[in-house]
C-alpha positions as CSV (number, residue, x, y, z in Angstrom):
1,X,-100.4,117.8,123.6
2,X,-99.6,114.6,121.6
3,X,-96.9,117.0,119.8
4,X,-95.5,118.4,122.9
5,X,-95.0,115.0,124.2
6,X,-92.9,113.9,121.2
7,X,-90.9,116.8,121.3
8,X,-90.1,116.3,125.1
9,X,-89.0,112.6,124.5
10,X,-87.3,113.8,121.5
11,X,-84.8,116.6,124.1
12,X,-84.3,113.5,126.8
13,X,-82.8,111.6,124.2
14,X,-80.6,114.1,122.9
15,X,-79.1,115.1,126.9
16,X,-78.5,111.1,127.1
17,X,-76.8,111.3,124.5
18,X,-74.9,114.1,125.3
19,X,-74.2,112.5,128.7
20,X,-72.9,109.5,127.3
21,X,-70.1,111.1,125.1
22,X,-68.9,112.9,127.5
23,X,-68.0,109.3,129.9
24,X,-64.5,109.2,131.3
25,X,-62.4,106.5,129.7
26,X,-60.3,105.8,132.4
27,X,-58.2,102.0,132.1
28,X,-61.0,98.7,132.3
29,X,-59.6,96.9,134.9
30,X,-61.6,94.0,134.5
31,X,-60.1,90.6,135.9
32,X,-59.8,89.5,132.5
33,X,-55.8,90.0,132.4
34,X,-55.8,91.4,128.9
35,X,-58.3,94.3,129.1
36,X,-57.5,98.2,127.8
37,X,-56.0,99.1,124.8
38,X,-52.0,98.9,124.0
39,X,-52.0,102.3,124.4
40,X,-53.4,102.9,128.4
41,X,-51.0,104.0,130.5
42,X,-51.2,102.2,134.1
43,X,-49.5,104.2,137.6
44,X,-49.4,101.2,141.1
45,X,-48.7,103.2,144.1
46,X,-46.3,101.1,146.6
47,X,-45.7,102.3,149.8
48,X,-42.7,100.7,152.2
49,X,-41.4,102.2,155.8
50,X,-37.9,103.6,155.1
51,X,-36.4,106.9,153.8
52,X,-35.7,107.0,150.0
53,X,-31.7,106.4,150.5
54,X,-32.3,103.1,151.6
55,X,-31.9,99.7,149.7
56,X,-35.8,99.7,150.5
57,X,-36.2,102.3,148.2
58,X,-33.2,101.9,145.5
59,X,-34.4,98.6,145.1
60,X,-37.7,99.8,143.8
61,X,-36.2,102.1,142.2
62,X,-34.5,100.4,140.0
63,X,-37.9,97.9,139.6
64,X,-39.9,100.9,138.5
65,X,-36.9,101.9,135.6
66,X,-36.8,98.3,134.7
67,X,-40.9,97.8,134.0
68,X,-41.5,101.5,132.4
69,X,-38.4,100.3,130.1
70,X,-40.3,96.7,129.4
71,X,-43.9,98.5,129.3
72,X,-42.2,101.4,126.6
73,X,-44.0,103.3,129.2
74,X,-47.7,101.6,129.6
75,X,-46.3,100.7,133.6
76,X,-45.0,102.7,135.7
77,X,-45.1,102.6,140.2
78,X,-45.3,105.6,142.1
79,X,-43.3,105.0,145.4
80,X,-44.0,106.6,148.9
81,X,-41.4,106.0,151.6
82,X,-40.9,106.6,155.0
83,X,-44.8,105.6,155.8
84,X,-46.0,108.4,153.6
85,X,-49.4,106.2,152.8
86,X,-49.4,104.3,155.8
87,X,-47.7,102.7,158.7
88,X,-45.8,98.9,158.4
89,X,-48.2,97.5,160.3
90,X,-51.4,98.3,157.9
91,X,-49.9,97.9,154.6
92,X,-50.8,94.2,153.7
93,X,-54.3,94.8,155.3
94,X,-54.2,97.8,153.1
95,X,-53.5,95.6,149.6
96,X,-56.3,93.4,150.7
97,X,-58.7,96.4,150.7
98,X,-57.6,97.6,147.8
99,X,-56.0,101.2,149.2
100,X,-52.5,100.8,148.0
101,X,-51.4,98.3,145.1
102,X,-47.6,97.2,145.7
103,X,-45.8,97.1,148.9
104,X,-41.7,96.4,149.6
105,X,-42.6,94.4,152.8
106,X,-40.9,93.0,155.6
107,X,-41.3,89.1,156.9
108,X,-40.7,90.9,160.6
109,X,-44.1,93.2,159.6
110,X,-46.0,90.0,157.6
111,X,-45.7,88.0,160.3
112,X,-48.9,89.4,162.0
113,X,-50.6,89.1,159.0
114,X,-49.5,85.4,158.4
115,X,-47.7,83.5,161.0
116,X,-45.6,81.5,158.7
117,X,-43.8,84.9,157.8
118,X,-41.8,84.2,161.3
119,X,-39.6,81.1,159.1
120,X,-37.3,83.9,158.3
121,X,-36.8,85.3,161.9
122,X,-35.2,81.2,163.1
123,X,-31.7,81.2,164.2
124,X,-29.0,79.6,162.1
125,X,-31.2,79.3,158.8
126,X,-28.8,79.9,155.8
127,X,-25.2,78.9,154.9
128,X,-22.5,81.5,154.9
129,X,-19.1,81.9,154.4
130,X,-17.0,85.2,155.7
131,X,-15.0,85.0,152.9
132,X,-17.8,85.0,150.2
133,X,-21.0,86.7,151.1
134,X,-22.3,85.3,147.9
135,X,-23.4,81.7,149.5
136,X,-25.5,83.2,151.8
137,X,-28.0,85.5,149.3
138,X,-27.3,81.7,147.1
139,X,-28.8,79.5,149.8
140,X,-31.2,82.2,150.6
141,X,-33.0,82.0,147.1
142,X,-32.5,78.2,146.5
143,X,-35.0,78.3,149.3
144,X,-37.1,80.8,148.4
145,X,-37.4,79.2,144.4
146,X,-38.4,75.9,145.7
147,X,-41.8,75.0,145.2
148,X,-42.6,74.1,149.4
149,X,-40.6,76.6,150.2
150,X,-40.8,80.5,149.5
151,X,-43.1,79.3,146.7
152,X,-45.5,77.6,149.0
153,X,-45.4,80.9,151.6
154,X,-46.1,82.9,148.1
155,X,-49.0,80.7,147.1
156,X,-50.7,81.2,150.6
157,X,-50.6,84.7,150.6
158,X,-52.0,84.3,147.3
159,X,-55.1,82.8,149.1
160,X,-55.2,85.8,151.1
161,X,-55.3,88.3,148.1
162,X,-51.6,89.3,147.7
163,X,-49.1,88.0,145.2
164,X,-45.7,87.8,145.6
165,X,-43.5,89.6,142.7
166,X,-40.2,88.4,144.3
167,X,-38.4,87.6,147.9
168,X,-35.9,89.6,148.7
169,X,-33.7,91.0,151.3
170,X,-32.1,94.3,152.6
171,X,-29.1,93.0,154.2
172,X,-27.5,90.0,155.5
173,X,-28.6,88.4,158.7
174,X,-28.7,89.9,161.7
175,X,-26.1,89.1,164.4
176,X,-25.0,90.7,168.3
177,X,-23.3,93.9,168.8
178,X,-21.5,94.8,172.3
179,X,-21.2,98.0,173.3
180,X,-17.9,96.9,175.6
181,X,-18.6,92.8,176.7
182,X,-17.0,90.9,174.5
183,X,-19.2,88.0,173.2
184,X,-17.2,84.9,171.9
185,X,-18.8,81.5,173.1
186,X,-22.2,80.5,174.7
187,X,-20.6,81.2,178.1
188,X,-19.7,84.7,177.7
189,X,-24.0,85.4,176.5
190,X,-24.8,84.8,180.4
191,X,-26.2,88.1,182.2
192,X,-25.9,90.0,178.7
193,X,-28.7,92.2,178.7
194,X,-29.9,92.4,174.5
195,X,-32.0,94.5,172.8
196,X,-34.4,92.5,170.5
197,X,-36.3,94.1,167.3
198,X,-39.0,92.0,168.5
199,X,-41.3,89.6,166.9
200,X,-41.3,86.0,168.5
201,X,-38.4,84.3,167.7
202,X,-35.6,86.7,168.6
203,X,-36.7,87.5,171.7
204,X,-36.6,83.4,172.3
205,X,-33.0,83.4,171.0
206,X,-31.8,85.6,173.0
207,X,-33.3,83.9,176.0
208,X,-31.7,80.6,174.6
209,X,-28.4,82.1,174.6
210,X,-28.7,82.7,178.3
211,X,-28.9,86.5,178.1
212,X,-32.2,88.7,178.7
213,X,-34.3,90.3,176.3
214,X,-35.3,93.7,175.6
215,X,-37.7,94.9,172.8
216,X,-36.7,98.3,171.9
217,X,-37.2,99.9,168.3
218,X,-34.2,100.9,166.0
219,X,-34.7,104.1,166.2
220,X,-34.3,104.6,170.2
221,X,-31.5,101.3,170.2
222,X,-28.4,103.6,169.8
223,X,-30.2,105.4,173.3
224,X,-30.5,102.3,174.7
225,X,-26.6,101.4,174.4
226,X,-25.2,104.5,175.3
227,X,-26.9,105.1,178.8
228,X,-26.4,101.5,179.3
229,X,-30.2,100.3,179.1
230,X,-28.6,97.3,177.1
231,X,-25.1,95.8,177.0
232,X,-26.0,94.8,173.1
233,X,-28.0,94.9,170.3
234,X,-29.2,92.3,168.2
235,X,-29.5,93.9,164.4
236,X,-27.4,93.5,160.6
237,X,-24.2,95.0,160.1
238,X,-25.0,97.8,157.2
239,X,-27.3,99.1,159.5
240,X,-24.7,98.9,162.2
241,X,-22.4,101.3,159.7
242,X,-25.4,103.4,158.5
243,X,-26.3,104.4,161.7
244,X,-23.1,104.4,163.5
245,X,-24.1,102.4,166.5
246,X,-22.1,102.8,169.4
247,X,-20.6,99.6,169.7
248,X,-17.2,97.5,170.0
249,X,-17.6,94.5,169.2
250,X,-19.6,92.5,166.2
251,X,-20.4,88.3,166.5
252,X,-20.9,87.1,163.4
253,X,-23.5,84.5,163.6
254,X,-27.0,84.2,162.3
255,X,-29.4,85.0,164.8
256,X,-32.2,85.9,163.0
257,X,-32.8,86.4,159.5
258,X,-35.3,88.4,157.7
259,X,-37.3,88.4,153.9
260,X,-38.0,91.5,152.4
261,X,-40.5,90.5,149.6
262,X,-41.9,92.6,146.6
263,X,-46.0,92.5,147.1
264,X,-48.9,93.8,145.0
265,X,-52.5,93.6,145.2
266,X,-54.4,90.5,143.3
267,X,-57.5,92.6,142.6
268,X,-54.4,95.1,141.0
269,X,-52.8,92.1,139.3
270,X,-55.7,90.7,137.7
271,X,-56.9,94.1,136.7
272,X,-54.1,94.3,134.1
273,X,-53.3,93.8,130.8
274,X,-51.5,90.0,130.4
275,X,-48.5,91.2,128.8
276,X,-48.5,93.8,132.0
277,X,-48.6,91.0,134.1
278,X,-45.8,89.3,132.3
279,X,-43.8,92.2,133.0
280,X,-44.3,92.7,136.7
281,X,-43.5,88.4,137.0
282,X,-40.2,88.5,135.0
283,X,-38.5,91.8,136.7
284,X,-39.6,90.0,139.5
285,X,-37.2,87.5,138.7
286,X,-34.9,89.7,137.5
287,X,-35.0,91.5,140.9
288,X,-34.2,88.4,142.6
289,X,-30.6,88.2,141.0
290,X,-30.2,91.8,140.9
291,X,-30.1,92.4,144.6
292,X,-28.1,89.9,145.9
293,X,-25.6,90.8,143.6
294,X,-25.4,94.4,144.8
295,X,-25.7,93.5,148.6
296,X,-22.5,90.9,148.5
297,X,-20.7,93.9,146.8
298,X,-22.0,96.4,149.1
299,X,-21.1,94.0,152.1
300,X,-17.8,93.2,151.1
301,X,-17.4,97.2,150.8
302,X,-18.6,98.1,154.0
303,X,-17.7,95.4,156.4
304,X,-14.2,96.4,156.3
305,X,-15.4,99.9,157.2
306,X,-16.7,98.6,160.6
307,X,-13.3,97.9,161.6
308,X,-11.1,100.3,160.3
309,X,-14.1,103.6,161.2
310,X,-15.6,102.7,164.2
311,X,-13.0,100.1,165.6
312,X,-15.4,97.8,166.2
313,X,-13.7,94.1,166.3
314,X,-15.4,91.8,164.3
315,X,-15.3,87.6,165.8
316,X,-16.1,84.8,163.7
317,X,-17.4,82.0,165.8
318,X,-15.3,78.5,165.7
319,X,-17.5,75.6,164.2
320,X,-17.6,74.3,167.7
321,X,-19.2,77.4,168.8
322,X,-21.3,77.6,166.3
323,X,-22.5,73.9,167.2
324,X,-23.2,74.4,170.9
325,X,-25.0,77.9,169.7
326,X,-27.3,76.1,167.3
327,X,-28.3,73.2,169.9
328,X,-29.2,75.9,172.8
329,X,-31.4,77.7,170.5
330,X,-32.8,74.5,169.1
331,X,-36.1,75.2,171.5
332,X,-36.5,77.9,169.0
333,X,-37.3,75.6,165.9
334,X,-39.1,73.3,168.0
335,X,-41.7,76.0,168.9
336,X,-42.1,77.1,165.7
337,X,-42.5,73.7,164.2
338,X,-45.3,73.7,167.0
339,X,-47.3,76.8,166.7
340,X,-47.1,77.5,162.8
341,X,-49.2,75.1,160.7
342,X,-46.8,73.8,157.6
343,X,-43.9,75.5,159.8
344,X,-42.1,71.4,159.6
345,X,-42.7,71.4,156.3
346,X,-40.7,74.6,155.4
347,X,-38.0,73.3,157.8
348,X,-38.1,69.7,156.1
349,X,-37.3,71.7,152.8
350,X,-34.7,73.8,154.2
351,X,-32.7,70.8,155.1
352,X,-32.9,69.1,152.1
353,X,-31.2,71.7,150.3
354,X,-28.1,72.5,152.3
């Protein structure tokens, strides 16, 4: 019995050690920022809402070449468009829990998650020029490098479990387009009937302006127009082109503006290698200074395109106008300022660097 015994012991410690080497060795991703070997190999999945021609998905495109390049293959990010993992809504939820580790976001989307995400929808935020597209994605990212201001939005969703790679943008900001009223000064807003793309702050524009708002999604807008639901449409201009909008008239002024920043997981982040994280920071940087570039090309390219393709006249507002806009819609910073906490702050900092 006593020999039995030993021999029984003696086959349970051979299948445990059978068990044992045959354990998966899949990455550690500790949160010690510098576990797994040099020669682990890590995938992030990032999911964002639009089709895989967009600047949405080119941009992260060209992030994921740029980091497999930098990583000599260790990183690489598997991207699903069009809402393939999940709708807009759900995806920064979905980083918190841990379902999805990058996201291209949008500030128009973050802004139920954090309130303070609705900065980038004020009126008249950034400078521009007409002739040099340039000072606007400049202004842009002098506000978004500054420590209490896109740095300080970045730290607080750090709070919340997401770090921000980069802030970034898809296009310029978005203005009115008429279908067949022509929109010049304040005067000629009254009785225009607008769609909005919603949120809090365009809506309150809109009203400002003296015309009426209607929340309507992009994709039933160009209906809208052309049964004359809505006399306008308040959206950017490469969109405009892309989707041939059936409109006459474009008023350059910035009615709303919008952030479209680069977003991964902290549980994700911390779960990497250092150097990995290295990485992912500096082509976040890099990313910074790579868009703008291309969309003050791609702007200059297309703008032209509005006029001499679809006809559409384009009207640059005088400086007077411009004025008299900005103090009508003044109610709109006011309410922010009000119902965001650190929304004066951010204002205060935007100021200071005009």
């Amino acid at each position: 019995m006593k020999k039995l015994s030993i021999l029984s012991i003696a086959f349970i410690l051979m299948l445990m050690t059978a068990c044992s080497s045959n354990t998966s060795t899949e990455p550690e991703n500790t949160n010690t920022g510098g576990a797994g070997s040099s020669d682990e190999k890590y995938v992030l999945k990032l999911a964002h809402g639009f089709s895989n021609t967009h600047f949405m998905h080119t941009f992260m495109e060209w992030f994921d070449k740029e980091v497999q390049e930098r990583s000599n293959g260790r990183l690489s990010i598997e991207i699903y468009p069009n809402g393939q993992l999940m709708p807009h809504d759900q995806e920064a939820p979905a980083l918190v829990q841990g379902q999805i580790d990058m996201v291209h976001g949008s500030s128009s989307v973050l802004n139920t998650f954090d309130p303070i995400w609705n900065f980038y929808a004020l009126p008249f935020l950034f400078n521009y020029d007409k002739d040099d597209y340039s000072v606007y994605f400049e202004h842009k990212k002098k506000f978004n490098d500054h420590p209490e201001g896109g740095q300080k939005i970045a730290k607080i969703m750090e709070e919340k479990g997401i770090k921000v790679l980069a802030i970034g943008s898809i296009d310029i900001f978005g203005s009115i387009f008429t279908k067949d009223k022509s929109v010049t000064d304040i005067d000629s807003f009254k009785g225009l009937k607008v769609r909005s793309p919603g949120g809090i702050n365009p809506p309150a524009t809109i009203k400002a302006l003296g015309a009426s708002s209607m929340t309507i999604s992009g994709t039933e807008a160009i209906t809208a127009l052309q049964q004359g639901v809505v006399d306008a449409t308040m959206t950017v201009p490469m969109y405009a082109y892309d989707a041939k909008l059936p409109v006459s008239t474009y008023h350059v002024a910035p009615m709303f503006d919008s952030a479209n920043p680069v977003l991964i997981s902290m549980k994700t982040f911390e779960s990497l290698p250092k150097d990995l994280q290295d990485i992912l920071v500096e082509t976040g940087k890099d990313y910074e200074e790579y868009h703008k570039d291309v969309l003050a090309k791609t702007l200059e390219e297309q703008l032209p395109k509005l006029e001499k393709e679809m006809g559409v006249e384009i009207y640059y507002p005088t400086e007077e106008e411009i004025e008299e806009m900005k103090k009508a819609t003044k109610p709109v910073w006011d309410a922010f300022i009000k119902d965001v906490d650190g929304g004066k702050e951010l204002l205060d900092v935007l100021q200071s660097i005009k």
